[in-house]
C-alpha positions as a LaTeX table, in Angstrom:
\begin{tabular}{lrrr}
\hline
Residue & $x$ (\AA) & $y$ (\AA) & $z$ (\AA) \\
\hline
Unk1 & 38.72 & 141.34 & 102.96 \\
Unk2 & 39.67 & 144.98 & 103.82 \\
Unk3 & 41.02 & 148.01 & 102.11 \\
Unk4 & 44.80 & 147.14 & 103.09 \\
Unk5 & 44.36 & 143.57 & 102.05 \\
Unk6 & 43.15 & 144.72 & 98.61 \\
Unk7 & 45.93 & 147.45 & 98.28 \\
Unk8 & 48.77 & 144.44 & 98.57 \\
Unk9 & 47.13 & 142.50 & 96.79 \\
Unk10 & 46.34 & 144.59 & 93.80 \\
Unk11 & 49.76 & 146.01 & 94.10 \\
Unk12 & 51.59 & 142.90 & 94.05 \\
Unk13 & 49.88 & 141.98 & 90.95 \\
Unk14 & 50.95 & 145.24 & 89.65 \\
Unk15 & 54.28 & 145.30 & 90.15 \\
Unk16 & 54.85 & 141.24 & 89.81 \\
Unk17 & 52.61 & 140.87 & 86.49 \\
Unk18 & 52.68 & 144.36 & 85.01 \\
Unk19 & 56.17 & 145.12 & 85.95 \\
Unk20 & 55.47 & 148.47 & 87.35 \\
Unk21 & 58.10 & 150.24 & 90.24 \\
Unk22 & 56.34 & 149.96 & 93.52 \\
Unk23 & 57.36 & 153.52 & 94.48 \\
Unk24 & 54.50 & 155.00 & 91.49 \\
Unk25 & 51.90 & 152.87 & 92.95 \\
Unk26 & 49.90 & 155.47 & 95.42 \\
Unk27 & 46.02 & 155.77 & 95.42 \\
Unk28 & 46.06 & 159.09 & 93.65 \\
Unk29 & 48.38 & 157.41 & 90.34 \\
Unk30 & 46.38 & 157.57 & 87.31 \\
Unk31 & 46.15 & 153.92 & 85.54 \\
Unk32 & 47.29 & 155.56 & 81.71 \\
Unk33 & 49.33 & 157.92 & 82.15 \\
Unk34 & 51.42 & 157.50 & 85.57 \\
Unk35 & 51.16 & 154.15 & 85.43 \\
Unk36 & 51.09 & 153.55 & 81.76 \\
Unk37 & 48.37 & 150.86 & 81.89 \\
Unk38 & 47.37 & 150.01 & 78.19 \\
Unk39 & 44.40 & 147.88 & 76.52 \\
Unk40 & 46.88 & 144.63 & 76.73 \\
Unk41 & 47.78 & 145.09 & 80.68 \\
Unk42 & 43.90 & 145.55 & 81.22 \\
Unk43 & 43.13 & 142.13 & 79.71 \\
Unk44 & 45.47 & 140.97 & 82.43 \\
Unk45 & 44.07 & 143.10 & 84.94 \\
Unk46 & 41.02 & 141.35 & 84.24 \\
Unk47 & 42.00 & 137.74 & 84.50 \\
Unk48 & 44.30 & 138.89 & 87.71 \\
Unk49 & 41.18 & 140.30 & 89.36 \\
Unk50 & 38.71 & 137.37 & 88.36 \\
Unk51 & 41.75 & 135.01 & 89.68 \\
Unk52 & 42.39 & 136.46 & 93.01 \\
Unk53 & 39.26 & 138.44 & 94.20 \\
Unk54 & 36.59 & 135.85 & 92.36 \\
Unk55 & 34.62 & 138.23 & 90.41 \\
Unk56 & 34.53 & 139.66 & 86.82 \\
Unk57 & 34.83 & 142.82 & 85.73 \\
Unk58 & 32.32 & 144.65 & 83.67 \\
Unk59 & 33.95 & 146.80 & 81.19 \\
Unk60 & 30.89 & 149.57 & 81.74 \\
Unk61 & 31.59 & 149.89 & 85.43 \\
Unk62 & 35.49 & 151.02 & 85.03 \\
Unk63 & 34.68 & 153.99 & 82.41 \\
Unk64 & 35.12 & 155.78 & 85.43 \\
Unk65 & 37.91 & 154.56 & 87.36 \\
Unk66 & 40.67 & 156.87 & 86.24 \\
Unk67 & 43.65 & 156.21 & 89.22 \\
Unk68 & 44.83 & 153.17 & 91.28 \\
Unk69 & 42.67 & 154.76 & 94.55 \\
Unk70 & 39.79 & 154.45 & 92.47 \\
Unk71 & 40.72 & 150.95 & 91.25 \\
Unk72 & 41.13 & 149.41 & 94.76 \\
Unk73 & 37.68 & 151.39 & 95.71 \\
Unk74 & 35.83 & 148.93 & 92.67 \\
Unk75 & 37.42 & 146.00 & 93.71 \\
Unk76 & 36.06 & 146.48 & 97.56 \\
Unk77 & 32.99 & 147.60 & 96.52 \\
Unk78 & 32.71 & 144.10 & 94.90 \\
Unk79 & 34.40 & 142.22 & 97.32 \\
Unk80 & 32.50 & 143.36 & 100.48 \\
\hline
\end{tabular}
């Protein structure tokens, strides 16, 4: 799966499941506050993410992942 596959995918789940406007979703978007990402919406992030891209995330490794770009860089550096 490539980048641009993730992006939509991750994306769609954003905007279908988290109900957030398409046009705020760019890589440099931070999750809390442009985005406005809480502790519930990152319980479904990580069902979403286990769901669609078959792996779990480990609360440890996101610490660091601040915006969206950084998001979809995790999830490909699992997926690859």
């Amino acid at each position: 799966m490539d980048r641009a596959e993730i992006e939509e995918k991750v994306n769609a789940f954003f905007v279908d499941e988290l109900e957030i406007d398409e046009e705020k979703l760019h890589p440099d978007a931070l999750l809390k506050e442009h985005l406005g990402i809480d502790s519930l919406d990152f319980v479904d992030m990580v069902v979403i993410v286990e769901n669609v891209f078959g792996f779990k995330i480990k609360q440890e490794e996101m610490k660091n992942v601040k915006t969206l770009g950084q998001f979809y860089d995790y999830i490909a550096s699992k997926v690859a």
